[in-house]
C-alpha positions as a Markdown table, in Angstrom:
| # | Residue | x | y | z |
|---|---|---|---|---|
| 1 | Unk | 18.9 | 13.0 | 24.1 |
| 2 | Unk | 18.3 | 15.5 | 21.6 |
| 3 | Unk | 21.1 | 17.7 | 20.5 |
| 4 | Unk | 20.3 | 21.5 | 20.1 |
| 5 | Unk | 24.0 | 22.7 | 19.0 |
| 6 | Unk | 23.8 | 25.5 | 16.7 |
| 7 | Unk | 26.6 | 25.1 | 14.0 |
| 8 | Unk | 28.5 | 28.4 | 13.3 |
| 9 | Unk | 28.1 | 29.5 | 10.0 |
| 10 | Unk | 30.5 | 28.0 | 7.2 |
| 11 | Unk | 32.7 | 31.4 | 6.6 |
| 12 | Unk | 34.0 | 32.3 | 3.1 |
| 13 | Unk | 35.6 | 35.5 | 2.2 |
| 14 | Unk | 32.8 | 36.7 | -0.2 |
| 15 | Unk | 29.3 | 36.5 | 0.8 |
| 16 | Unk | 30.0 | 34.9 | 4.6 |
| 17 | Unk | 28.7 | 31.2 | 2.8 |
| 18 | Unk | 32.1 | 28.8 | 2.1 |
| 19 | Unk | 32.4 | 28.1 | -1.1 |
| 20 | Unk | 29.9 | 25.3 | -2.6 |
| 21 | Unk | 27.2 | 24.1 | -4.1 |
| 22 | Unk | 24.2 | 24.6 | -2.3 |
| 23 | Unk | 20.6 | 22.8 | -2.4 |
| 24 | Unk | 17.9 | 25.1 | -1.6 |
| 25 | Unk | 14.7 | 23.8 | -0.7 |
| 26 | Unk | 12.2 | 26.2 | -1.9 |
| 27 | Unk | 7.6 | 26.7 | -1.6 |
| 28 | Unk | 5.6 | 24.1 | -3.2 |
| 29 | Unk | 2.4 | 26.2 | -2.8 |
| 30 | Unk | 2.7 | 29.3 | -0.2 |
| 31 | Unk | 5.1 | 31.4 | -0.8 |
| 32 | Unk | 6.0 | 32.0 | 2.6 |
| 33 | Unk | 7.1 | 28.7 | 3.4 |
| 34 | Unk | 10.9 | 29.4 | 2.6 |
| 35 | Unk | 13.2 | 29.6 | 5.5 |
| 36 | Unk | 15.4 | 32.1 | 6.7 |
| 37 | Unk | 18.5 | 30.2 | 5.7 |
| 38 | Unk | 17.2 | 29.8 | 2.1 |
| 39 | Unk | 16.4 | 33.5 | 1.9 |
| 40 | Unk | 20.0 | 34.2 | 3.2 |
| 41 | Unk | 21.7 | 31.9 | 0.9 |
| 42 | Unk | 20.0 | 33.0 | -2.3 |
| 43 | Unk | 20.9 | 36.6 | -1.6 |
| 44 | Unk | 24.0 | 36.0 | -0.6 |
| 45 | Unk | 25.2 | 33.2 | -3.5 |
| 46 | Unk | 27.8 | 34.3 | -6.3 |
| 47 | Unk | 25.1 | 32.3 | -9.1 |
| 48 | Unk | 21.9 | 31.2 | -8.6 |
| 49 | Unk | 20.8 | 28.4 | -11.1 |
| 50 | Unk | 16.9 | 27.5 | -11.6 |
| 51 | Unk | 14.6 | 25.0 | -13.3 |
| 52 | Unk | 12.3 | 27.7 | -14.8 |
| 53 | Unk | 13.7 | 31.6 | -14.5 |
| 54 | Unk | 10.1 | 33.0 | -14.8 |
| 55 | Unk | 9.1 | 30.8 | -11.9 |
| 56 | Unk | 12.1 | 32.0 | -10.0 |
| 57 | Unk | 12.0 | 35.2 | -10.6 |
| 58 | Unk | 8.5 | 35.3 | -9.2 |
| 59 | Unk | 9.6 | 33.7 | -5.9 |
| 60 | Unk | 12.5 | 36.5 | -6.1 |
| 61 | Unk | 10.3 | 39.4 | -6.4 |
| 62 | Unk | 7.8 | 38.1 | -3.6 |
| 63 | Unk | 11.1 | 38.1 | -1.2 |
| 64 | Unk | 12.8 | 41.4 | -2.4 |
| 65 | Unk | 15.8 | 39.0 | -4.0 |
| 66 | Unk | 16.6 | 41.2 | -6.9 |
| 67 | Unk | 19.0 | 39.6 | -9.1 |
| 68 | Unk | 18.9 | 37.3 | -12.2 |
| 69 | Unk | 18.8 | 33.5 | -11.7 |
| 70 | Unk | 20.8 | 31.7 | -14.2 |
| 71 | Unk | 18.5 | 28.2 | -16.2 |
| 72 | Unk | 19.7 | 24.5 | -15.0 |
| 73 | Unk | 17.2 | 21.9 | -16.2 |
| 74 | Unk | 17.1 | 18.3 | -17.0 |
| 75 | Unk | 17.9 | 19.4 | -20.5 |
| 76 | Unk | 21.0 | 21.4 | -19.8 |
| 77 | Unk | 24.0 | 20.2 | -21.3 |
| 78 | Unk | 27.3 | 19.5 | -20.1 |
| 79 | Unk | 28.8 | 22.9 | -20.9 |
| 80 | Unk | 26.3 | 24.5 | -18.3 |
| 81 | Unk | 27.9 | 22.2 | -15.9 |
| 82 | Unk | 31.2 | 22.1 | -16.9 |
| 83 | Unk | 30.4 | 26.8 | -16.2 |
| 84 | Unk | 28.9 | 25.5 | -12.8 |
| 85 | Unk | 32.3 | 23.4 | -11.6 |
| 86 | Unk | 34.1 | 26.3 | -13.4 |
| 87 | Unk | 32.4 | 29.1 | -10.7 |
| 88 | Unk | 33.2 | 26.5 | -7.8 |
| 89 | Unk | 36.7 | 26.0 | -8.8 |
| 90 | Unk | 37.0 | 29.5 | -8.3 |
| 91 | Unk | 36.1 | 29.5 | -4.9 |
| 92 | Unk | 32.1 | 30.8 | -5.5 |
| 93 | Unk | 29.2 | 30.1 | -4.3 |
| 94 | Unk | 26.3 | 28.5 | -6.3 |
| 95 | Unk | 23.1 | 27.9 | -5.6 |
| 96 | Unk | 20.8 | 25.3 | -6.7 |
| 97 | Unk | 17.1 | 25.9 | -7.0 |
| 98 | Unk | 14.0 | 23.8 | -8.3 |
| 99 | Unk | 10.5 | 24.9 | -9.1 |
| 100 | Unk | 9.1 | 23.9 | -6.2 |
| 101 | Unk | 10.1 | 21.5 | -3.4 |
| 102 | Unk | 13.7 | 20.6 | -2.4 |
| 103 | Unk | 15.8 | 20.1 | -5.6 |
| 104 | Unk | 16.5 | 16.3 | -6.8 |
| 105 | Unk | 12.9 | 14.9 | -5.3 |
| 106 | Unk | 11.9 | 14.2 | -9.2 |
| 107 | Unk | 13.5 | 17.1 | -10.2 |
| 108 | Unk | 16.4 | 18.3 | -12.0 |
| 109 | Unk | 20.0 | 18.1 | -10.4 |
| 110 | Unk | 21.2 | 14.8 | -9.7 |
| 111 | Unk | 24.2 | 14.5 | -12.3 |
| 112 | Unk | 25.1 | 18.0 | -11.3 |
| 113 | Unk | 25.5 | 17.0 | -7.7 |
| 114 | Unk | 27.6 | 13.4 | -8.8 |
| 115 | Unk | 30.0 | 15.7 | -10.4 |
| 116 | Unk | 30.4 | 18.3 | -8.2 |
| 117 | Unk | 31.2 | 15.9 | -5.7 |
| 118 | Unk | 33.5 | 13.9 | -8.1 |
| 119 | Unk | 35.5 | 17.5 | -8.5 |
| 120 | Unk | 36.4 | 17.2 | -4.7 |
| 121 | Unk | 34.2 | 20.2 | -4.6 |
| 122 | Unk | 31.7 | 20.4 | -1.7 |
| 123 | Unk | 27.7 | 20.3 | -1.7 |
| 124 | Unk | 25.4 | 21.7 | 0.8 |
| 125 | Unk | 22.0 | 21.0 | 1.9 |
| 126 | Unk | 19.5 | 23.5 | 2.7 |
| 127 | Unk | 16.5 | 21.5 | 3.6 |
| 128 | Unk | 12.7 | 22.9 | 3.4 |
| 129 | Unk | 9.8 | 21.9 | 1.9 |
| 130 | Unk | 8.8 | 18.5 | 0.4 |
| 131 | Unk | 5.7 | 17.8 | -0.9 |
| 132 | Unk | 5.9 | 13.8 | -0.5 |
| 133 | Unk | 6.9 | 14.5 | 3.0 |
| 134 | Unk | 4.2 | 17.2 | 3.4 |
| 135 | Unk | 1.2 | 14.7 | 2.6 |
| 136 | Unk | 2.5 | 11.9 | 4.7 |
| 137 | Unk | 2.7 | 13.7 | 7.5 |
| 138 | Unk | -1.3 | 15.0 | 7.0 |
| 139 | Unk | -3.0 | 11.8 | 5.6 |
| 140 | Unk | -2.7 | 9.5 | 8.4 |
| 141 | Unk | -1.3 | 6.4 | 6.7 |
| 142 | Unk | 1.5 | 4.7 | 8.5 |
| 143 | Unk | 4.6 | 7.3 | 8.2 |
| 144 | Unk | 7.6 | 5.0 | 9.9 |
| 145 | Unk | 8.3 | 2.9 | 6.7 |
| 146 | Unk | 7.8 | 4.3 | 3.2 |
| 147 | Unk | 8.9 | 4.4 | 0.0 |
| 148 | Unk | 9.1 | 7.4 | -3.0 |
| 149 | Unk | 8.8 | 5.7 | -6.4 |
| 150 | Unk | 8.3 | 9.3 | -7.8 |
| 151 | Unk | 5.9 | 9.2 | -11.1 |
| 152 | Unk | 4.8 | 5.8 | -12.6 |
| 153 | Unk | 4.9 | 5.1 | -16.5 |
| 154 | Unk | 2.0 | 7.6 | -18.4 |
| 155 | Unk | 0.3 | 4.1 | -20.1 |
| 156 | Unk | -1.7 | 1.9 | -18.4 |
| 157 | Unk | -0.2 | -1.7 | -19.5 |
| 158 | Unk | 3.0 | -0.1 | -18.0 |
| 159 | Unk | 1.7 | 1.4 | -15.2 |
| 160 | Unk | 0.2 | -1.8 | -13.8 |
| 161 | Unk | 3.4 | -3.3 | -14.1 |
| 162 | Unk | 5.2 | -0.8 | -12.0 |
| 163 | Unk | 2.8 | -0.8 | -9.3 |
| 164 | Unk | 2.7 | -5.3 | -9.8 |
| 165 | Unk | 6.6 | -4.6 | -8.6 |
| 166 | Unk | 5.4 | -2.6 | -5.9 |
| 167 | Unk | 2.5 | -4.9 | -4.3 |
| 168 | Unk | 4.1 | -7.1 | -1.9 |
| 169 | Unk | 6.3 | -3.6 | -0.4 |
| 170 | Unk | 4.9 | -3.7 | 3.2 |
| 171 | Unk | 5.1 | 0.1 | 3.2 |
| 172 | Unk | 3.0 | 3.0 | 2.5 |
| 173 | Unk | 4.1 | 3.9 | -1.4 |
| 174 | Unk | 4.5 | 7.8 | -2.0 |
| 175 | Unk | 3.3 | 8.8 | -6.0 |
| 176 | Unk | 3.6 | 11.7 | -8.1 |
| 177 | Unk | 0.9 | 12.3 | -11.0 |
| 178 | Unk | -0.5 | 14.7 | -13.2 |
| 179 | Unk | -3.8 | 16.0 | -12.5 |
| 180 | Unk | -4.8 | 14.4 | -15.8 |
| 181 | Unk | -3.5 | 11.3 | -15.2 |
| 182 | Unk | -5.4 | 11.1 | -11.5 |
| 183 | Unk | -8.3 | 8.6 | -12.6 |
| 184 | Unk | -6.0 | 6.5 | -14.4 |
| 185 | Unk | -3.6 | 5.7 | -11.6 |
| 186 | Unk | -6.5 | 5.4 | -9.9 |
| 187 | Unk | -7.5 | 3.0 | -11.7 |
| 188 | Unk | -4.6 | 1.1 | -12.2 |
| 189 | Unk | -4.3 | 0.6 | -8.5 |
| 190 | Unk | -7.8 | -0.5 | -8.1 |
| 191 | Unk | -7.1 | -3.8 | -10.7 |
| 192 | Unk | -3.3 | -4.5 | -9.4 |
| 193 | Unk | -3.6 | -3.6 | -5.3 |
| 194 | Unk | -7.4 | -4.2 | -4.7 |
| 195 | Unk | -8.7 | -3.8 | -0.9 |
| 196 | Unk | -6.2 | -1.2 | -0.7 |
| 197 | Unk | -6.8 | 2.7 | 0.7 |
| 198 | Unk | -4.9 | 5.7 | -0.9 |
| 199 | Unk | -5.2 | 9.3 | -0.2 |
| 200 | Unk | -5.2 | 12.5 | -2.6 |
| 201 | Unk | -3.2 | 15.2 | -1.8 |
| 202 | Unk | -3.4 | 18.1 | -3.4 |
| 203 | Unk | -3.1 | 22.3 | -4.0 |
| 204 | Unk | -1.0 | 21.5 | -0.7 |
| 205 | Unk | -0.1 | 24.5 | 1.3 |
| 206 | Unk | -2.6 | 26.6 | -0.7 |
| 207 | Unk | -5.7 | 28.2 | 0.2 |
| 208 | Unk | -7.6 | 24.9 | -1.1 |
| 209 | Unk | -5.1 | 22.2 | 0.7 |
| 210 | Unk | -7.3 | 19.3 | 0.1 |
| 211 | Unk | -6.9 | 15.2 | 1.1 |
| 212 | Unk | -9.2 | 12.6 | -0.4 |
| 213 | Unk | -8.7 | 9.1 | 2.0 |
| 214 | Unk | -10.6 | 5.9 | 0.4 |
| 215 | Unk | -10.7 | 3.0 | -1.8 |
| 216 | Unk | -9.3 | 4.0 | -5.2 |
| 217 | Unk | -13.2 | 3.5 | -6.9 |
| 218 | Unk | -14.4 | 5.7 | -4.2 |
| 219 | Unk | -11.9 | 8.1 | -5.0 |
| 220 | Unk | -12.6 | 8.0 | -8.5 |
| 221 | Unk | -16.5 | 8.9 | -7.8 |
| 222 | Unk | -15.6 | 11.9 | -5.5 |
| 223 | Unk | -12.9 | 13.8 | -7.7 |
| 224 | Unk | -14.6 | 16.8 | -9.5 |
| 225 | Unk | -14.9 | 15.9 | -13.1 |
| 226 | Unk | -12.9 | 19.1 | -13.8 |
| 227 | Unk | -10.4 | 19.1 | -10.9 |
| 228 | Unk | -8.3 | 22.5 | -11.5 |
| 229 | Unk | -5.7 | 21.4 | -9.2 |
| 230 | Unk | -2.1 | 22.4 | -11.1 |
| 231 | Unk | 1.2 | 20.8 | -10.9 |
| 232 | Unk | 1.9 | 17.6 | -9.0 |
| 233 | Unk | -0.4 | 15.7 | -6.9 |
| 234 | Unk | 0.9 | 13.3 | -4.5 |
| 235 | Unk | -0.9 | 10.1 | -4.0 |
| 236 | Unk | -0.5 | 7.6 | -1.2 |
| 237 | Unk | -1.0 | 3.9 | -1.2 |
| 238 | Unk | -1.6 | 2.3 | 2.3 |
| 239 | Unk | 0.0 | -0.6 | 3.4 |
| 240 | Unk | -1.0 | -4.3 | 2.3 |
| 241 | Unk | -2.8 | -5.8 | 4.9 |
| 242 | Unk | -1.7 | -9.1 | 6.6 |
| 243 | Unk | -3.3 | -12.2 | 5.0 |
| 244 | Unk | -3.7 | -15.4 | 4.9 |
| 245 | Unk | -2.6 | -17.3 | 2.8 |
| 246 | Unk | -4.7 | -19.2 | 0.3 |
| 247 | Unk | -4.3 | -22.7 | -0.9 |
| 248 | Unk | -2.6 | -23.7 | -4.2 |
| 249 | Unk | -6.3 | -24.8 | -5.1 |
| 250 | Unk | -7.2 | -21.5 | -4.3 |
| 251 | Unk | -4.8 | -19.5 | -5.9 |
| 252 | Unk | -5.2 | -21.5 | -9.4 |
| 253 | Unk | -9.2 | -20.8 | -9.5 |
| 254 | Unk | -7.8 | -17.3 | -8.8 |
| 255 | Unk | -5.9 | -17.2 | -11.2 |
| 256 | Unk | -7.8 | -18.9 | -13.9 |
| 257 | Unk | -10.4 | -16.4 | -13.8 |
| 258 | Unk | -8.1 | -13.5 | -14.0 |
| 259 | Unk | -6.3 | -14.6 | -16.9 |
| 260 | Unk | -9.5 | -14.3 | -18.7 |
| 261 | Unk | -9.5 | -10.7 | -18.8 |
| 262 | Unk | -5.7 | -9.8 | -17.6 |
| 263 | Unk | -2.2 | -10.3 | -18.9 |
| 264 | Unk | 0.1 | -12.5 | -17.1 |
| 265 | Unk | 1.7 | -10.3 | -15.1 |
| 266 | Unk | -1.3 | -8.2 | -13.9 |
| 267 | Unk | -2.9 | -10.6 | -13.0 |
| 268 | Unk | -0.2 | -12.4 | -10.8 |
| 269 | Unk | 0.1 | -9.5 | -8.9 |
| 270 | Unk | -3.6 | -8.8 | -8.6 |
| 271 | Unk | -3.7 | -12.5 | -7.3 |
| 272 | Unk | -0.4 | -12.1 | -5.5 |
| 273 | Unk | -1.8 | -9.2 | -3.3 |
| 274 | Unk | -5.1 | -11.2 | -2.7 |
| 275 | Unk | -3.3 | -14.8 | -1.5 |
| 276 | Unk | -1.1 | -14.1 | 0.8 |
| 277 | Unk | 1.4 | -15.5 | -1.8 |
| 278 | Unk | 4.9 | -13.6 | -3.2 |
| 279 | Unk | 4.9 | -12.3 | -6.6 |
| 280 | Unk | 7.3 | -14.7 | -7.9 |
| 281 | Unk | 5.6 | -17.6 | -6.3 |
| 282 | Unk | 2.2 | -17.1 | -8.2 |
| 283 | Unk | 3.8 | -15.6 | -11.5 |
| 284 | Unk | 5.5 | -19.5 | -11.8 |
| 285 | Unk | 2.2 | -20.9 | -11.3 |
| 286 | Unk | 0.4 | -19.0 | -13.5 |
| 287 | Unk | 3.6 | -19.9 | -15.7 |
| 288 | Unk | 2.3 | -23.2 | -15.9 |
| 289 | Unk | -1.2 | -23.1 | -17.4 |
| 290 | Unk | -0.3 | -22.5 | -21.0 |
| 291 | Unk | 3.1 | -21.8 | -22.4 |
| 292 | Unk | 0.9 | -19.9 | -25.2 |
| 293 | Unk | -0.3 | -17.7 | -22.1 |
| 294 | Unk | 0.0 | -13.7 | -23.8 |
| 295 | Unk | 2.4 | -11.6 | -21.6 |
């Protein structure tokens, strides 16, 4: 049975908020998807601390939140954390704010949070929008299992041996890239995860909310040549299909032939998600060829 209790609000003598740090979930596209708590909670918090000001002062202005957000970024030194455990100490309230999204989803905050909660002090959640959340709920891959490995090395070489990792994951994956980027992801899963769907997810929320769904080369056809789409696009990976698995004969010849063009390790994994074989399994194999095989 579902539980509908409303919680009474946490109570502190300044502000009506107990004193804490609080994680506010703010838009990743239209500004009016910010809830009522959030609202409540930045114009009622002692401090306010922000990835970028100028984005949040935007997001202030568009709400009629006039006050001056103070900078917390992946860069900030210990001293601005050190002020930050300093204001909580004190009994204030602080919140903590990212560009978009909910705060710590590939995004600035996490060390903050370890040692505010190391202090004894107390951390609050004030959940809201999340793009990786946001585009599995709309692209119609399987949503029960998944798994956020956030964005993938910037090189190729690397990249393909990130996703080899992720090939035999019977999950949908959840990836963040740059719009410049797009094609080469793209193409990196097309050569490690072959057979495999993903979707494009991008300007979410916005006017021009759009979601490619197809094989990676298809994809690659159908994205505009000059895509304007800003910030992060999410990109999901379906699945691996159940297979059967291939003889040791089978997965040699397979082998063999991708090693002509492939390193090693691509090219287990590429033959790993084709066999029906682990990983490990065919990376010994393909061990066993040459020992002057190039890695």
């Amino acid at each position: 049975m579902t539980d509908h209790t409303v919680s009474k609000p946490m109570t502190h003598a300044k502000g009506g908020l107990k004193s804490g740090l609080y994680v506010v979930a703010t838009p990743i596209g239209n500004a009016m998807d910010i809830t009522l708590r959030a609202l409540d909670v930045l114009m009622q918090a002692d401090k306010v601390y922000c990835e970028d000001t100028r984005i949040t002062k935007k997001l202030f202005s568009l709400h009629g939140i006039q006050r001056k957000p103070d900078s917390y970024h992946e860069h900030s030194s210990d001293h601005v954390r050190a002020e930050i455990l300093y204001h909580l100490e004190n009994g204030l309230t602080v919140a903590l704010v990212s560009d978009a999204g909910t705060p710590l989803i590939s995004d600035p905050g996490y060390r903050l949070v370890k040692e505010v909660r190391d202090a004894g002090q107390e951390v609050f959640s004030v959940p809201g929008a999340s793009s990786p959340i946001a585009a599995l709920s709309i692209a119609g891959f399987p949503s029960d299992r998944f798994l956020f490995a956030g964005f993938l090395p910037t090189k190729s070489a690397a990249r393909q041996t990130a996703l080899g990792e992720l090939v035999d994951i019977p999950v949908t994956l959840v990836l963040f890239e740059s719009p410049k980027r797009l094609t080469g992801l793209l193409k990196d899963i097309d050569a490690v995860m072959p057979n495999r769907e993903a979707a494009i997810c991008r300007e979410m929320t916005k006017a021009y909310e759009e979601v490619l769904v197809g094989a990676p080369a298809e994809l690659i056809e159908t994205l505009d040549a000059n895509a304007s789409a800003r910030g992060e696009v999410v990109v999901l990976i379906h699945p691996p299909a159940a297979r059967e698995r291939m003889s040791e004969a089978d997965v040699r010849e397979s082998l063999r032939v991708a090693l002509q063009s492939q390193p090693l390790k691509t090219a287990a994994a590429r033959v790993a998600a084709l066999s029906g074989w682990s990983k490990r399994d065919v990376y010994q194999l393909a061990l066993t060829f040459s020992e002057n095989v190039d890695e």
